[in-house]
C-alpha positions as CSV (number, residue, x, y, z in Angstrom):
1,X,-1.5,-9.8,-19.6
2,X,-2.6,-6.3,-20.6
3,X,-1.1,-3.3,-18.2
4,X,-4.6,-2.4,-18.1
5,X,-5.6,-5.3,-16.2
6,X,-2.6,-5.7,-14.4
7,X,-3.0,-2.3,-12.9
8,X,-6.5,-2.9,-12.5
9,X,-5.4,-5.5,-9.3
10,X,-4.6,-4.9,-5.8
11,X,-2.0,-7.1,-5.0
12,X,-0.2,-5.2,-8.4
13,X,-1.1,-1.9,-7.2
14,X,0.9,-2.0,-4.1
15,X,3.8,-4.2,-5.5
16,X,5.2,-0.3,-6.5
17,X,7.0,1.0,-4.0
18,X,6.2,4.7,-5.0
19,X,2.4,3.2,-4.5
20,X,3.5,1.9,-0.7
21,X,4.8,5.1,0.2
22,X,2.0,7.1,-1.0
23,X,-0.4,4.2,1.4
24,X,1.8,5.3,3.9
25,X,1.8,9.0,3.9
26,X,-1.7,9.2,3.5
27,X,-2.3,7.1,6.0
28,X,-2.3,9.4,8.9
29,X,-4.7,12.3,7.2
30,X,-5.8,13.6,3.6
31,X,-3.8,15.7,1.6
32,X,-3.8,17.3,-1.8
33,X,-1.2,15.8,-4.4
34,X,0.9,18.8,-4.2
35,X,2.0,17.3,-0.4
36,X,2.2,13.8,-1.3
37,X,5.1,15.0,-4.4
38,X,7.2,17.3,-1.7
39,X,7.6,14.6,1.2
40,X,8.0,12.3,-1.1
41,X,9.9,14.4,-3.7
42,X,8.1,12.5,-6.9
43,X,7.4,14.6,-9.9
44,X,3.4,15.5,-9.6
45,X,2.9,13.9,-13.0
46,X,4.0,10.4,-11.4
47,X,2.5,11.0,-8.7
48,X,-1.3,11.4,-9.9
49,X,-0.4,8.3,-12.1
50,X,0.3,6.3,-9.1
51,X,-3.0,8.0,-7.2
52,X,-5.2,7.2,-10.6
53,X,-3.9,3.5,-10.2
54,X,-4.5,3.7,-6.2
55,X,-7.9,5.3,-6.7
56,X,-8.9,2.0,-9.5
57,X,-8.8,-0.5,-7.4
58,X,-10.0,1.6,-4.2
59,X,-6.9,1.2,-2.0
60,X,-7.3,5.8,-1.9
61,X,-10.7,7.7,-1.4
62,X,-11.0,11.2,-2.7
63,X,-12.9,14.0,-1.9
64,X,-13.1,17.7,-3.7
65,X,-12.5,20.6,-1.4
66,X,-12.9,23.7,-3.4
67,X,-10.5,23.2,-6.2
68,X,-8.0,20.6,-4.5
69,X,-9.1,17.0,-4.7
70,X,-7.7,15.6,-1.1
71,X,-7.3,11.8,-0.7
72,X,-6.5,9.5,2.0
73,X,-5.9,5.8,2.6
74,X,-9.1,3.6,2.4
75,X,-8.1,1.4,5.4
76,X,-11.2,-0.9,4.8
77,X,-9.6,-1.7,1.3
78,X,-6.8,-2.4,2.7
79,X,-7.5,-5.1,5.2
80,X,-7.7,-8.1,3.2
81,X,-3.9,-7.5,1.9
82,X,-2.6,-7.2,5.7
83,X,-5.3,-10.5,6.2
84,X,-3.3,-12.2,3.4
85,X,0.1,-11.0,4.3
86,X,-0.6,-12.3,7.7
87,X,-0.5,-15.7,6.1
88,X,3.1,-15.9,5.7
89,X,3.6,-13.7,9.3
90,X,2.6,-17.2,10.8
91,X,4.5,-19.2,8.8
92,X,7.5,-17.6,9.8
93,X,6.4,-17.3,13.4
94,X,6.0,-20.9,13.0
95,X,9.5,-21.9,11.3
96,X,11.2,-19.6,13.3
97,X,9.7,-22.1,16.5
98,X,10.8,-25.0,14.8
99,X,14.2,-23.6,14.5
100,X,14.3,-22.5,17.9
101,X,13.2,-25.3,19.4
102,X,15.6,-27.4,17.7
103,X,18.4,-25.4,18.9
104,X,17.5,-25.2,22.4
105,X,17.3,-29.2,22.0
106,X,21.2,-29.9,21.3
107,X,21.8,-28.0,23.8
């Protein structure tokens, strides 16, 4: 599969930690690029790559203010990856029951 397309999908977008941590620290609030590379301490090249990548499939909104571009986390994007993950948070919720259970009955 192309890197085009690859990048071009959610679930890829946030398999990159760098991408994860970005999520997280514009969760909170929008800020210019130049905040996201000191807490995070990625060089600002890398870090408008992994915004570009972030900003394709809509995961980040931006918005100009003067001559900073601000972004922030598009929580609405988002939901359907915590919907999915959510999936599996049962399953284990479920095994983990199982396994309990089964302990508590050779007791």
């Amino acid at each position: 599969m192309s890197r085009a397309l690859k990048s071009s999908d959610v679930y890829n977008a946030v398999a990159a930690p760098h991408r994860r941590a970005i999520l997280d620290f514009l969760a909170t609030e929008e800020r210019p690029v130049g905040d996201v590379v000191r807490a995070l301490g990625l060089a600002q090249p890398s870090v408008s790559k992994h915004l570009r990548v972030l900003y394709g499939v809509d995961l980040v909104r931006v918005r100009r203010d003067g001559r900073r571009m601000l972004y922030r986390t598009n929580a609405a994007a988002i939901k359907p990856l915590f919907e999915w993950a959510g999936t599996f948070e049962r399953f284990w919720a479920h095994q983990l029951r199982r396994i309990k259970e089964r302990a508590e009955s050779k007791r």
